[in-house]
C-alpha positions in Angstrom: 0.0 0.0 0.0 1.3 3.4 -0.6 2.2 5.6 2.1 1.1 9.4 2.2 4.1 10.9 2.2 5.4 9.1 -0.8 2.9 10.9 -3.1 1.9 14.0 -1.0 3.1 16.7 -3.3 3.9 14.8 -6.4 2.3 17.0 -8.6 3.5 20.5 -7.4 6.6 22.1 -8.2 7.7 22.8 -4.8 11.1 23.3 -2.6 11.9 19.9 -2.6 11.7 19.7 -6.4 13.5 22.9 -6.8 16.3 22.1 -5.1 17.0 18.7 -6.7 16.4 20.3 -10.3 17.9 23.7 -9.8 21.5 24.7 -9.9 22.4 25.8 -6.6 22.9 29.6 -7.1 19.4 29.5 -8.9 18.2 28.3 -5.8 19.4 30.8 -3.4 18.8 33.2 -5.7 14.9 32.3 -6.3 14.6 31.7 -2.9 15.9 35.1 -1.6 14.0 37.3 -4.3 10.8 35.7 -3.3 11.8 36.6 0.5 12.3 40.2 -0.9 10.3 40.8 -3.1 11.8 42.0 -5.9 11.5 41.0 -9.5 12.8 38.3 -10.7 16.1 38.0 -12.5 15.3 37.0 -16.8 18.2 34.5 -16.2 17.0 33.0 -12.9 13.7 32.9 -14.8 15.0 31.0 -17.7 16.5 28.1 -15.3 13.7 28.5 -13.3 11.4 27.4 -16.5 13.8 24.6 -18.2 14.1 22.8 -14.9 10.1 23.4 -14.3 9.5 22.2 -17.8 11.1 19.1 -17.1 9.7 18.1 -14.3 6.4 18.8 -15.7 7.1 16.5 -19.2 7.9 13.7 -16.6 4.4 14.1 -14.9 2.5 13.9 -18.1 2.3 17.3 -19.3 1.5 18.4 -22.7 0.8 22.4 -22.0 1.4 25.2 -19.8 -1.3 27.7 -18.2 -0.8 30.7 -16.5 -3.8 29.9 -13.9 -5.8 32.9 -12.3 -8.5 34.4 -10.6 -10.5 37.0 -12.2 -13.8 38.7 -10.9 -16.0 35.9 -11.8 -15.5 33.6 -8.4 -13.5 30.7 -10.1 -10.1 30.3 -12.0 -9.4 30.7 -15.2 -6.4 29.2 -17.6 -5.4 29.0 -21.3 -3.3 26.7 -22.4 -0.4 26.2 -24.6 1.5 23.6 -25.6 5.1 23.4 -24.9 5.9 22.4 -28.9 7.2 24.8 -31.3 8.1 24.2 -34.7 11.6 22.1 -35.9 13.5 21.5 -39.2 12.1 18.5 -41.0 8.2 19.2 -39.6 9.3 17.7 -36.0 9.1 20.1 -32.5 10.8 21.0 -29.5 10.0 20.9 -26.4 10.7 24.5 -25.1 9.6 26.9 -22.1 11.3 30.2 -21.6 11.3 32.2 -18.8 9.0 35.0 -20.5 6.8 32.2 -20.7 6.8 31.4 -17.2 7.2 35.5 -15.6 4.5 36.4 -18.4 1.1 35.6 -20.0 -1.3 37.4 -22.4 -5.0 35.9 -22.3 -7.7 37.9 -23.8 -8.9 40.0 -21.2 -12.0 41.6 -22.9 -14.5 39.3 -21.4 -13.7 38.8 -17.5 -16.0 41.2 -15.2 -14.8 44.5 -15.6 -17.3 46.8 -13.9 -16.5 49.5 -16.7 -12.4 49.7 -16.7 -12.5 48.1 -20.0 -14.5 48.4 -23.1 -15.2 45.5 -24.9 -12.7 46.1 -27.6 -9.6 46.4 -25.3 -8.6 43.0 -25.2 -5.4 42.9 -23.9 -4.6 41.4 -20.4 -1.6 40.3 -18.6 -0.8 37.6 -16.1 2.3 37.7 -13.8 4.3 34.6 -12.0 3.3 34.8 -8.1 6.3 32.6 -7.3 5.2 32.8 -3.8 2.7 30.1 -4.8 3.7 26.9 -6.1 3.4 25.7 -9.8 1.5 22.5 -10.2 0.2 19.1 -12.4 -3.4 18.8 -13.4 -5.0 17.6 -16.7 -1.7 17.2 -18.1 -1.3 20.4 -17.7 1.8 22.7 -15.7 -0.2 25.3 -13.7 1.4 28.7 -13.0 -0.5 30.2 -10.2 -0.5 34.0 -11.5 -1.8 38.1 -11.0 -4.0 39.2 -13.7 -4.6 43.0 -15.5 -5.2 45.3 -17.8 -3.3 46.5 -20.8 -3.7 49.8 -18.9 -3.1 47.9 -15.4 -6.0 48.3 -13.9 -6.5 45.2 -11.4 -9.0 42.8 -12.9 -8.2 39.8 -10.1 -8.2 38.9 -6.4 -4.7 37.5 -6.1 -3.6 41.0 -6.8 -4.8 42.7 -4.0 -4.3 39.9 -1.8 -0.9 39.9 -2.1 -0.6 44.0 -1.9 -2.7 43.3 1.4 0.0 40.5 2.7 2.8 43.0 1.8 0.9 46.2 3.8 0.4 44.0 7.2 3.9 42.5 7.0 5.8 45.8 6.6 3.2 47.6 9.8 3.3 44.2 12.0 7.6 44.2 11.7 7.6 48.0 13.2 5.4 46.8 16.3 7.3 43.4 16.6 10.8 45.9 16.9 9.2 47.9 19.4 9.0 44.3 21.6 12.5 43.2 20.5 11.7 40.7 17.7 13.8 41.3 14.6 11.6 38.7 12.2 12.1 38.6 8.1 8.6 38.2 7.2 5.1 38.5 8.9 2.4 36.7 7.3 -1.2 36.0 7.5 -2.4 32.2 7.4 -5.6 31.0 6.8 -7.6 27.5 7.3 -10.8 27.3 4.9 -13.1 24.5 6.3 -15.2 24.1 2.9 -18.9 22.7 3.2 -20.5 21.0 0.0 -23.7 19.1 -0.3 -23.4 15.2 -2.6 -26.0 14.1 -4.8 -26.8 11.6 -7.0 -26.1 12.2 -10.6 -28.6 10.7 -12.3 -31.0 12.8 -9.9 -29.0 15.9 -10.6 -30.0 15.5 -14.2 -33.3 15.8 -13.9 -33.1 19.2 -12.0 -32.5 22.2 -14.7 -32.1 24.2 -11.8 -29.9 22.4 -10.1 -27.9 22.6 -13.5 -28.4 26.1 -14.2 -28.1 27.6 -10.5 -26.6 25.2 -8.1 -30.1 25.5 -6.1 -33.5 23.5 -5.9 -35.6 27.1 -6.9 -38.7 24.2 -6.1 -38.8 21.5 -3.4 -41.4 20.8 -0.5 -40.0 19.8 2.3 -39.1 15.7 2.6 -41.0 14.4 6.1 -37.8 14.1 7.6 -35.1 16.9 7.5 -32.5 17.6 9.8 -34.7 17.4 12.7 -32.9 14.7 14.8 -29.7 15.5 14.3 -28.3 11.8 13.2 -26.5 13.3 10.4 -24.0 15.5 11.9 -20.5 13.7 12.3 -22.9 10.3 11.7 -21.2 7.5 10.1 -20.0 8.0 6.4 -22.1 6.2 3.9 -20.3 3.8 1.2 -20.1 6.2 -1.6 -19.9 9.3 0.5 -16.4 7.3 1.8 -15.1 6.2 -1.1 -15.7 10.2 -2.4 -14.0 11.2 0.6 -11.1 8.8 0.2 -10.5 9.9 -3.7 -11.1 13.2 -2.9 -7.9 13.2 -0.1 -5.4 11.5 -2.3 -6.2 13.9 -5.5 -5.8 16.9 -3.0 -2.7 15.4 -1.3 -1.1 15.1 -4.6 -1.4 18.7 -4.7 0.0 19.7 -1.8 -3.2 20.6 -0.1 -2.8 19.8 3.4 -6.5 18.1 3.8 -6.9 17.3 7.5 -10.7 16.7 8.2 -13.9 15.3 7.1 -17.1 14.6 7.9 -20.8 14.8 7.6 -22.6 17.7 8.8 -25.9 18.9 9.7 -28.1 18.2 6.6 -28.7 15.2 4.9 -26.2 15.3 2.0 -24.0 17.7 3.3 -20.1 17.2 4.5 -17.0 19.6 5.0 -13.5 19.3 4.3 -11.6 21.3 6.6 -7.1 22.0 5.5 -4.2 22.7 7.8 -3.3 26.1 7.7 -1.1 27.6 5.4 0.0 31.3 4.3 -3.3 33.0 2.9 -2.4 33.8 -0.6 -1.3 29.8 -1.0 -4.7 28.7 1.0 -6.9 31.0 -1.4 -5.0 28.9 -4.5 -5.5 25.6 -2.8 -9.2 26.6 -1.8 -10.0 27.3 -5.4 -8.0 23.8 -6.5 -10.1 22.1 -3.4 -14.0 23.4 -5.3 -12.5 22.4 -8.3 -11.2 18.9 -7.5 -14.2 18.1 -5.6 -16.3 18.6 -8.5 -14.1 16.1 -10.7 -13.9 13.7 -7.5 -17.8 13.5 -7.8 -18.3 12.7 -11.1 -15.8 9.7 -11.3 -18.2 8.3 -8.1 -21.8 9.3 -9.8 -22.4 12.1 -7.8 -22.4 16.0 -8.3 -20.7 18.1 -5.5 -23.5 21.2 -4.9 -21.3 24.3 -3.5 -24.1 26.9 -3.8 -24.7 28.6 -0.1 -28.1 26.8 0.1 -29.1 24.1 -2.4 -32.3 23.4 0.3 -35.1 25.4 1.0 -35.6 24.8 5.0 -32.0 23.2 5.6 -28.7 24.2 6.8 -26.7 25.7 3.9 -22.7 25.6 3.4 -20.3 28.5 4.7 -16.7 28.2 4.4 -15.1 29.3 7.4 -12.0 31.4 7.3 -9.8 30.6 10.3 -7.1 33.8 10.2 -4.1 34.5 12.2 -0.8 36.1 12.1 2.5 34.5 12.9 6.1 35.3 11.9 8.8 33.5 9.7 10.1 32.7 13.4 6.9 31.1 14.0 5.2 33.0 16.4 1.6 33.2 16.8 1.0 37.2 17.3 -2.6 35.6 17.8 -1.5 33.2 20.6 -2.3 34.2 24.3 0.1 32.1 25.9 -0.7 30.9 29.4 -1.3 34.1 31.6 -2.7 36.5 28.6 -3.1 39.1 31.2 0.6 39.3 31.1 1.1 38.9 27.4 1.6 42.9 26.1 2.2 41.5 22.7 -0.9 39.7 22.4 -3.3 42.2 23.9 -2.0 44.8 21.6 -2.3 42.7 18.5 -6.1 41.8 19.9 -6.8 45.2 20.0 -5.5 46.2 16.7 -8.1 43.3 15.6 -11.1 44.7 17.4 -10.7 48.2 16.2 -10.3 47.4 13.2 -13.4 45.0 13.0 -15.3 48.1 14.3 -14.0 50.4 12.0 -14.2 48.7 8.9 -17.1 46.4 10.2 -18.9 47.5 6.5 -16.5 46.5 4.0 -15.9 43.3 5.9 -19.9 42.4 5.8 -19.3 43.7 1.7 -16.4 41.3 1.5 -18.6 38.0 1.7 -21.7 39.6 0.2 -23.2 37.3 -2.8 -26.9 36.3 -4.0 -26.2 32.7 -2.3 -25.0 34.1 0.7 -28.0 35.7 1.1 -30.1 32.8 1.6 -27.9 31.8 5.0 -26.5 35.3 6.8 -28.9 34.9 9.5 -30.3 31.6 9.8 -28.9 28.9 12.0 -26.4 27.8 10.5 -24.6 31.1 9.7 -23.9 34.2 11.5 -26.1 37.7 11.3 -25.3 40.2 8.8 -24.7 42.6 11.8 -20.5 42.5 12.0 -19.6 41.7 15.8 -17.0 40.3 17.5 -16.7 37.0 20.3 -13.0 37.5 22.5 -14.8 34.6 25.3 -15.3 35.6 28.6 -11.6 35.7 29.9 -10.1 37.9 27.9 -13.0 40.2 27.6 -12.4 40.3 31.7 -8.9 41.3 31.3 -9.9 43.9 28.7 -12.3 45.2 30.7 -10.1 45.6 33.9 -7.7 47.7 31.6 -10.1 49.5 30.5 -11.1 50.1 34.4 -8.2 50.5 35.6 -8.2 47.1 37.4 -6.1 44.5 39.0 -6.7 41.6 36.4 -7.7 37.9 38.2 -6.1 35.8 35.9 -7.8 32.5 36.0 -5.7 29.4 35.9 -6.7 26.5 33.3 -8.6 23.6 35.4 -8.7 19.8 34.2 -11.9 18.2 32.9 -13.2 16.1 35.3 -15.7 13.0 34.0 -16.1 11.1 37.1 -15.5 7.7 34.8 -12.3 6.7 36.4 -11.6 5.1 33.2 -11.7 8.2 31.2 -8.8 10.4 31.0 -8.9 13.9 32.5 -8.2 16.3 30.0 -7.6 20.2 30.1 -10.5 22.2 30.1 -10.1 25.0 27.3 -10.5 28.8 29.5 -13.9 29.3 27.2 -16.6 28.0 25.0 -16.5 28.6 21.5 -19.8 30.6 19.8 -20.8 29.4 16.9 -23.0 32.5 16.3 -20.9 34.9 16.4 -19.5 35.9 13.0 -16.0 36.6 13.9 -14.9 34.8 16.7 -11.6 33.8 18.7 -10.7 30.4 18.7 -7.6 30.0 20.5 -5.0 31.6 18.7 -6.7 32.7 15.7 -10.1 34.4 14.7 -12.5 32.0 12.8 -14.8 34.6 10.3 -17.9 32.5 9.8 -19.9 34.6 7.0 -18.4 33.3 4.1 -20.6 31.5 1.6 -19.6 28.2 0.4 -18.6 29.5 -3.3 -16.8 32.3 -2.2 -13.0 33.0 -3.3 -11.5 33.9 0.4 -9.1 36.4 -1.2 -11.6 39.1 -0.8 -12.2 38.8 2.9 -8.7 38.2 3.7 -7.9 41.4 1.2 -9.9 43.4 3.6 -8.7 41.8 6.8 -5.3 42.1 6.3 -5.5 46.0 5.1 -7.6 46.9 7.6 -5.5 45.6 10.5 -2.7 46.9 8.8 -3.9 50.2 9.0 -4.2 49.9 12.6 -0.9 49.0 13.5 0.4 51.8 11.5 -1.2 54.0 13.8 0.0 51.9 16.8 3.5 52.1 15.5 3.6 55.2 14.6 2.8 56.1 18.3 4.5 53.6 20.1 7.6 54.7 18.3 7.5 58.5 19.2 6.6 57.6 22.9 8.7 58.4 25.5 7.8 55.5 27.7 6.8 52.6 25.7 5.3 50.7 28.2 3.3 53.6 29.8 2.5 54.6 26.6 1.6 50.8 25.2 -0.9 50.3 28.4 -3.0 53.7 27.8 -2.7 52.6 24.0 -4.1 49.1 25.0 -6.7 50.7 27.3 -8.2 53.6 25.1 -8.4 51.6 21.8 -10.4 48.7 23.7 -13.0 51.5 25.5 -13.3 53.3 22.1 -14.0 50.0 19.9 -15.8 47.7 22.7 -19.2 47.8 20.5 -17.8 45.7 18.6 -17.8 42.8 21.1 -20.4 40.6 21.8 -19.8 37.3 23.5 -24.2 36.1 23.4 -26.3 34.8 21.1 -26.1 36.7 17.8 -29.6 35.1 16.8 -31.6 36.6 19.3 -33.6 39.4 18.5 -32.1 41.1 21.7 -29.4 41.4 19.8 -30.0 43.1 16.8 -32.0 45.5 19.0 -28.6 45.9 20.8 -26.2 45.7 17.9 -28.6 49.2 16.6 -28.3 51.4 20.2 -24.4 50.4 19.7 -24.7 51.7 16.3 -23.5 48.8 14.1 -24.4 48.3 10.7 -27.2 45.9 9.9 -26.9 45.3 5.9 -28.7 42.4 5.4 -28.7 42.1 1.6 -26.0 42.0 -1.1 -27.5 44.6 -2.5 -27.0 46.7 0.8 -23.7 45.4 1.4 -22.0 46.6 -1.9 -22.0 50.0 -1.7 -19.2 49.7 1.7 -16.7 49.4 -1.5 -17.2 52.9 -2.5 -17.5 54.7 1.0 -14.7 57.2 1.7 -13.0 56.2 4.6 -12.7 52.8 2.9 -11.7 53.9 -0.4 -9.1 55.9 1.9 -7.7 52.9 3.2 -7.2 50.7 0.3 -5.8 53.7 -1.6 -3.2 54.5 1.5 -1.7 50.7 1.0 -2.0 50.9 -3.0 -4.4 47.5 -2.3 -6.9 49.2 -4.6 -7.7 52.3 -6.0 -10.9 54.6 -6.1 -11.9 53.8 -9.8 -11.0 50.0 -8.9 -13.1 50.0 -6.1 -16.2 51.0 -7.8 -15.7 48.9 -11.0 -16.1 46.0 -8.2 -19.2 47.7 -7.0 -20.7 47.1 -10.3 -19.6 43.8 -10.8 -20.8 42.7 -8.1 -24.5 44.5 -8.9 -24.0 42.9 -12.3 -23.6 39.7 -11.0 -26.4 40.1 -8.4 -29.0 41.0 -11.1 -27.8 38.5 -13.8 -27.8 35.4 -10.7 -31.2 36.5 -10.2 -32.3 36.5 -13.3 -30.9 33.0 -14.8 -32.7 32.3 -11.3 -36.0 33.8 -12.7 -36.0 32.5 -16.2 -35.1 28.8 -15.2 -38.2 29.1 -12.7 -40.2 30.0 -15.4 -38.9 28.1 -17.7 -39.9 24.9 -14.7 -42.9 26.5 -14.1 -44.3 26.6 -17.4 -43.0 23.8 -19.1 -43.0 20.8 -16.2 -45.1 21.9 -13.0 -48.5 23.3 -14.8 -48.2 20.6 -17.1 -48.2 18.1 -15.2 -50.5 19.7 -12.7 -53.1 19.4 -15.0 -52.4 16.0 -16.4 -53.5 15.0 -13.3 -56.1 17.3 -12.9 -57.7 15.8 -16.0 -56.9 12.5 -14.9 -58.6 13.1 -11.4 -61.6 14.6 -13.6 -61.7 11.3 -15.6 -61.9 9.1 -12.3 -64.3 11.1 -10.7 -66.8 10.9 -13.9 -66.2 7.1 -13.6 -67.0 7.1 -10.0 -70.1 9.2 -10.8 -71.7 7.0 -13.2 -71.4 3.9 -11.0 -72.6 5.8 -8.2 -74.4 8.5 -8.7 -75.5 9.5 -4.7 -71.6 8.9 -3.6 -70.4 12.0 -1.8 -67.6 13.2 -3.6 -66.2 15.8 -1.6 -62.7 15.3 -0.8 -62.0 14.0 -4.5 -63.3 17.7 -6.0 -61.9 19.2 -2.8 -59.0 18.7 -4.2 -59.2 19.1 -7.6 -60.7 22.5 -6.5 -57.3 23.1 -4.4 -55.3 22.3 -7.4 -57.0 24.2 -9.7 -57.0 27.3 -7.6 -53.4 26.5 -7.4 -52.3 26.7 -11.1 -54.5 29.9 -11.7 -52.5 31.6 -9.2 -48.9 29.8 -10.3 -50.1 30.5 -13.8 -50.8 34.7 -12.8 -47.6 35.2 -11.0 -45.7 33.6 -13.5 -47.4 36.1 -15.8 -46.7 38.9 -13.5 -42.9 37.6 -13.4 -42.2 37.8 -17.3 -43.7 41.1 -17.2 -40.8 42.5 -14.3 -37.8 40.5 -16.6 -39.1 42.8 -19.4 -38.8 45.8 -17.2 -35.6 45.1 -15.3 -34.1 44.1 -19.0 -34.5 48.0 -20.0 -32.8 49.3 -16.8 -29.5 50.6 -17.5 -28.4 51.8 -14.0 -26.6 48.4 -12.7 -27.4 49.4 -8.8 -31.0 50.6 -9.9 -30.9 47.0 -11.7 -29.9 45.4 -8.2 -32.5 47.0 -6.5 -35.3 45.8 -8.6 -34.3 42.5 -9.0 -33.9 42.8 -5.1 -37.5 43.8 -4.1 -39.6 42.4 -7.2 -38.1 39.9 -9.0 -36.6 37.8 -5.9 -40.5 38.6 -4.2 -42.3 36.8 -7.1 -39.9 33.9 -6.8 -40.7 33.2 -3.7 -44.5 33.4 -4.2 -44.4 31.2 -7.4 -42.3 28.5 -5.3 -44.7 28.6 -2.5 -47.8 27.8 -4.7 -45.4 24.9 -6.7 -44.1 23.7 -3.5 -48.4 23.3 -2.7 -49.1 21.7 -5.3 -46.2 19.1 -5.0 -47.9 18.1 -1.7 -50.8 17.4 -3.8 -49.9 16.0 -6.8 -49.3 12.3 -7.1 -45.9 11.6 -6.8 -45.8 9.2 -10.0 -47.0 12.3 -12.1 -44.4 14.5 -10.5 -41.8 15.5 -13.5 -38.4 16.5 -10.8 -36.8 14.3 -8.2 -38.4 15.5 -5.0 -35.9 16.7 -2.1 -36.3 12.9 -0.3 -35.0 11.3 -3.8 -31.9 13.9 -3.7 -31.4 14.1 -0.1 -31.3 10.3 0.5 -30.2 8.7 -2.8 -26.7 8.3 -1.8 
């Protein structure tokens, strides 16, 4: 049998492949300009390439892709074959290091948001040598930045790394002030991914499930998740063999998959990784959607990623667990055993919380999609309504500062189980809340609104910037003060008074809450819609400017990509509905209608003086059901006419917001009805019990 570690990696060009195949110089050298962070050296680029090249050949490889992540949510690649032409109609194999540094897809039809006409085509990709090449599809993978001709940002690994670069350079200046000379500060991130498995053969059948990701019609099956026998429950055969496949394909990419199992709803699972630098974890978390889909189809299933696939069930997040730490590696997020002592930690906590509070908006925008829309709020996702959980310890010794306080530092106690049999363990100083949306886990903060599709560059763009912005302040005092540590503790004391709103350690759910969360003046945006404008608000226009993330006409071409894709989910949303609607449900609706008609006449003319009533009861329901189906559907195509003539995309937004969304959820309600009524042989989808519980 093969061990782990003897294919873990075998498709990624990584260290341990670099420094076999490189010369050593070429090594060094690569290695210390991507510490930099300068540009790299044509020559070191052209070794760089032949020995990539190589590698690649022996791993199967026909072509080469500079693999990216423009504004649409997924990757993109175009590939080229490493042939050119030789004498006497053969080729050679060849791979240059322009090739590698540089590409030049067409950038004409990626999301935009109005920095390019249609007509400028031109777009560039750029090398992030930061994160490794790999193998897939026979294919060498060059995980790349992608602009304009003009270079306007059209991507998310851009920013990202800008965002990296911005919290490294302000987190070194506060580590000096405590003595730590480090190389590199980093952010790493953890992505536990949720995904729902269905059957294909089911999945077919669904045109919205093909054309959405979501059931836009389902009744409820009589069992749900009610019980609660799902979550962490037993693997089922195919769902284990998935999950075995799935492991060894990521492994062979590098991607350090740690966890699995089922969750909540029937059908659904997560995958959670071991953490990793965040710029490398967003590449592996786009690799992980993708793989997963692949994985599916070779076991008969489809892997569903859509924030909620089921009316009336959990939907999927993808938690982003974030943190700090140092080349050294030092968790600046780690509290260490008496955190009332640790200066360090408490000033990097702060920094945290006033940032959260300050830029509580654009983090709320940063996970904002149509999807997510359906879960913010219900109980498997946080509020929309930004707020932070410390636990009860450290929001103790926060408050004491803040009071001017001795600090009772309580010491860790063991578990006790009274089975002597049973090891006593170490009880953790606080609960976890699984409410909250950002939350402290340990030694790292877990942001729980992210919907299952979503890239994590973007939240992780804005976490990282905003933080940095704070410690730039912090530095920039702590570094002119005359006493550091007086000054650090009235620093430590006045940021958490001024930014304490922001903490909430309860139940985010409760409608105490959100009463709250408005006399503390947080935001509440609770739509997409709502969400979007944070991108073009001053203060944060301000701060991606400061750090040259982003700029101003950047920032607003997102805006309306992110309106565009809003109204056009909504509407492929619509006109599938309809297109169900009309063609499938009233149909066969009134198949049986007549067929019900047909067996009441029979019934009738045998006998005549039979009380009929529940038979034309409910042909009277159904029929009373279709006219109303049939009118809103009516009412439904009249709104896509009118929201097809708006021009204004947040005008657009709004309409498809308030009306078009509205009638979906009326002509579901009256399908979902008739469902309930309809004989299931004369049904034309798979009902949620066939999907839920086919595999």
């Amino acid at each position: 049998m093969q061990k782990i570690s003897d294919y873990f990696g075998s498709m990624v060009f990584g260290d341990d492949a670099m420094r076999d195949r490189l010369p050593k110089d070429v090594y060094r050298a690569l290695k210390n300009t991507i510490r930099e962070g300068k540009e790299i050296d044509l020559n070191i680029a052209n070794a760089v390439a032949h020995a990539m090249k190589e590698w690649a050949l022996e791993k199967g490889a026909t072509h080469f892709t500079h693999w990216f992540q423009p504004l649409t949510g997924v990757t993109a690649e175009k590939h080229d074959s490493f042939i050119n032409p030789a004498k006497d109609g053969k080729v050679i194999l060849s791979f240059s290091g322009k090739n590698l540094v540089q590409g030049e897809p067409d950038a004409s039809s990626f999301p935009s948001g109005g920095l390019r006409a249609t007509f400028e085509a031109r777009g560039y990709t750029a090398w992030d040598p930061t994160s490794y090449a790999f193998v897939k599809d026979e294919t060498l993978c060059i995980p790349t930045a992608f602009c304009s001709y003009s270079g306007e940002v059209l991507d998310k690994k851009t920013p990202l790394l800008r965002s990296m670069a911005a919290i490294d350079k302000e987190a070194k200046r506060i580590l000096k002030l405590f003595g730590h000379n480090v190389n590199r500060v980093q952010t790493t991130v953890g992505p536990e991914q949720e995904y729902f498995l269905v059957d294909k053969k089911l999945y077919n059948q669904r045109i919205d499930l093909k054309y959405t990701g979501r059931t836009l019609l389902g009744a409820r099956a009589p069992k749900g998740q009610e019980l609660d026998d799902h979550y962490f429950g037993s693997l089922k055969p195919r769902v284990s063999a998935f999950m075995q496949d799935l492991d060894k394909e990521l492994w062979k990419l590098g991607i350090y998959a740690k966890t699995r199992h089922n969750e909540v709803s029937p059908a659904q699972h997560e995958l959670a990784p071991v953490f990793t630098t965040t710029n490398v974890a967003c590449d592996h978390n786009q690799l992980t959607m993708e793989v997963m889909k692949k994985v599916a189809d070779k076991h008969g299933l489809v892997c569903l990623l859509h924030e909620k696939p089921f009316a009336g069930l959990n939907g999927s997040g993808k938690h982003n667990n974030w943190s700090i730490s140092t080349d050294t590696n030092m968790n600046l997020l780690e509290p260490g055993d008496n955190p009332k002592d640790n200066a360090q930690f408490l000033l990097f906590l702060v920094a945290v919380i006033k940032a959260v509070d300050e830029y509580q908006t654009l983090i709320r925008a940063s996970v904002a999609s149509p999807g997510n829309d359906h879960r913010l709020g219900a109980n498997e996702a946080p509020p929309a309504i930004v707020s932070m959980f410390i636990g009860s310890d450290l929001n103790e010794i926060l408050e004491a500062i803040a009071d001017g306080r001795e600090i009772d530092g309580k010491q860790k106690e063991n578990m006790l189980l009274g089975v002597d049999v049973l090891p006593d363990f170490v009880k953790d100083t606080t609960d976890r809340n699984r409410t909250s949306p950002f939350a402290f886990t340990g030694n790292k903060f877990e942001l729980r609104m992210l919907g299952s599709t979503a890239s994590v560059s973007t939240p992780n763009t804005v976490l990282n910037t905003a933080v940095a912005k704070v410690l730039e302040g912090f530095a920039d005092e702590l570094e002119s003060a005359d006493d550091f540590a007086v000054a650090l503790n009235a620093l430590v004391k006045r940021t958490y008074k001024e930014h304490k709103r922001i903490v909430f350690n309860g139940n985010n759910y409760s409608e105490e809450w959100v009463a709250q969360a408005k006399e503390r003046g947080l935001s509440n945006l609770k739509t997409t819609v709502e969400a979007v404008g944070a991108y073009t608000e001053k203060k944060n226009i301000d701060l991606f400017e400061h750090f040259k993330v982003l700029s101003a006409p950047e920032l607003y071409s997102r805006a309306t990509v992110l309106y565009e894709n809003y109204s056009k989910t909504i509407n492929i949303e619509a006109l599938t509905l309809v297109d169900m609607v009309r063609r499938m449900i009233i149909p066969a609706s009134n198949k049986y209608l007549s067929e019900l008609a047909g067996e009441v006449s029979k019934v009738k003319s045998v006998l005549p003086s039979i009380d009929l009533k529940s038979q034309l009861g409910l042909m009277e329901s159904i029929a009373q059901l279709l006219n109303c189906l049939s009118d809103k559907v009516d009412a439904m195509e009249d709104s896509l006419i009118k929201a097809k003539a708006m021009e204004d995309e947040h005008e657009k937004a709004v309409f498809f917001q308030d009306k078009i969304f509205t009638l979906m959820s009326e002509i579901r309600s009256f399908a979902d009805e008739l469902e309930l009524l309809v004989d299931k042989e004369c049904w034309p989808i798979p009902t949620y019990g066939d999907l839920l519980y086919s595999v």
